[in-house]
N, C-alpha and C positions, 0 to 999 in steps of 0.2 A: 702454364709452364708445368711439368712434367715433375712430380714429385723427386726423382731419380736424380736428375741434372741437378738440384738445390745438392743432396749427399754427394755428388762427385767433385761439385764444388765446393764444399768445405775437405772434402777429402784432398781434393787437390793444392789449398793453402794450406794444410797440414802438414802435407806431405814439401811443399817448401818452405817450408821453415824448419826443417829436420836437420838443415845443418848449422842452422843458428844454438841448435839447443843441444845438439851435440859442441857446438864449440863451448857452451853458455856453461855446460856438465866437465867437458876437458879443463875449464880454467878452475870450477872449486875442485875438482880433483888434487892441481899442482896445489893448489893453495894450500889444502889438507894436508898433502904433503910437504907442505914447508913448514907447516905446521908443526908436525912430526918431527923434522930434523930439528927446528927450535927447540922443541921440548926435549929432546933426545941430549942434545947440545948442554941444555940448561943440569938436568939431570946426572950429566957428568961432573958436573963443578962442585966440590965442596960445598958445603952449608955455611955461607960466612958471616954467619952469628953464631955460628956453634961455639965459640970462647964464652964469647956473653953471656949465654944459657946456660951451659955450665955452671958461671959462676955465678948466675940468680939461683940455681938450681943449690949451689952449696950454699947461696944466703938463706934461705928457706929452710932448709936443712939446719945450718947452723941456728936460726932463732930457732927454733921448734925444738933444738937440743937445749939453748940457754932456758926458753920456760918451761923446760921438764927437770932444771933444777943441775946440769951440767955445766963447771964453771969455766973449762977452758975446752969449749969444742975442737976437736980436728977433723980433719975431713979422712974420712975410712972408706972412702969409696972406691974398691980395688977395680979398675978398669977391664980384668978378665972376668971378677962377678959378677961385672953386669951384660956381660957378654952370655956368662954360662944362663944366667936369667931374664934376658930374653928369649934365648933357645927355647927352655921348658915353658915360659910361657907361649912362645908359640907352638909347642910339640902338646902341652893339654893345656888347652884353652878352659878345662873347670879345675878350678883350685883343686890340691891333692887332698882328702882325706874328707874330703865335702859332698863325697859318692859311696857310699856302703857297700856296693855290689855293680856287676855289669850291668847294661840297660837287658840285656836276655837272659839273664837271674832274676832281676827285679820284678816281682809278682802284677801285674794290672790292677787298680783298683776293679775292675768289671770282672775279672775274674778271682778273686779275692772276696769271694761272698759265702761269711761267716754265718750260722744259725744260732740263733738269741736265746741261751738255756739258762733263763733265770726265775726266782720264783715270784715276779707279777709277772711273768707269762705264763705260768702254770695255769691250768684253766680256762684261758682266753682262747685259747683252738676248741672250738665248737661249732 
């Protein structure tokens, strides 16, 4: 047999099964796409534990006030402050006053190479 005829014959089961695996590819497409719409769906709806959190978040809150020696906790959590604070935390992600200078101010240790003028180095260059 003719080495030739063996390649056109796998080429040519290859070639039909091309619309098996085009449909096989069409069906996780929709599905990804339903995918999609679910999660898109899901994403719209409220968080319906967010009451609950809340208010684990002001019991936490509240012991943590009572063992620092506060005898009638109330909750001072102004809902526009914590608005303004997440904003800054995501406008600078490094804490404010925790940077001295820009990072293109800021000197490189590698080039930041001081000469050692002291007197046990006196002498020692020879």
């Amino acid at each position: 047999m003719n080495p030739n005829v063996g390649l056109i014959q796998r080429l040519e089961k290859q070639v039909t099964r091309l619309p098996q695996a085009v449909v096989k590819l069409e069906n996780a497409i929709e599905e990804t796409r339903q995918e999609y719409r679910d999660a898109a769906t899901v994403l719209k709806q409220p968080f319906k534990y967010a009451d609950a959190l809340h208010k684990a978040r002001w019991a936490v809150e509240r012991i943590g006030r009572q063992m620092r020696g506060e005898e009638n906790p109330q909750p001072t959590l102004d809902a526009e402050l914590k608005v303004m604070q997440k904003i800054q935390r995501a406008n600078s992600p490094v804490p404010i006053g925790t940077r001295s200078a820009t990072p293109a101010v800021e000197a490189k240790p590698a080039q930041a190479r001081t000469e050692i003028s002291s007197p046990q180095r006196d002498g020692m260059d020879r």
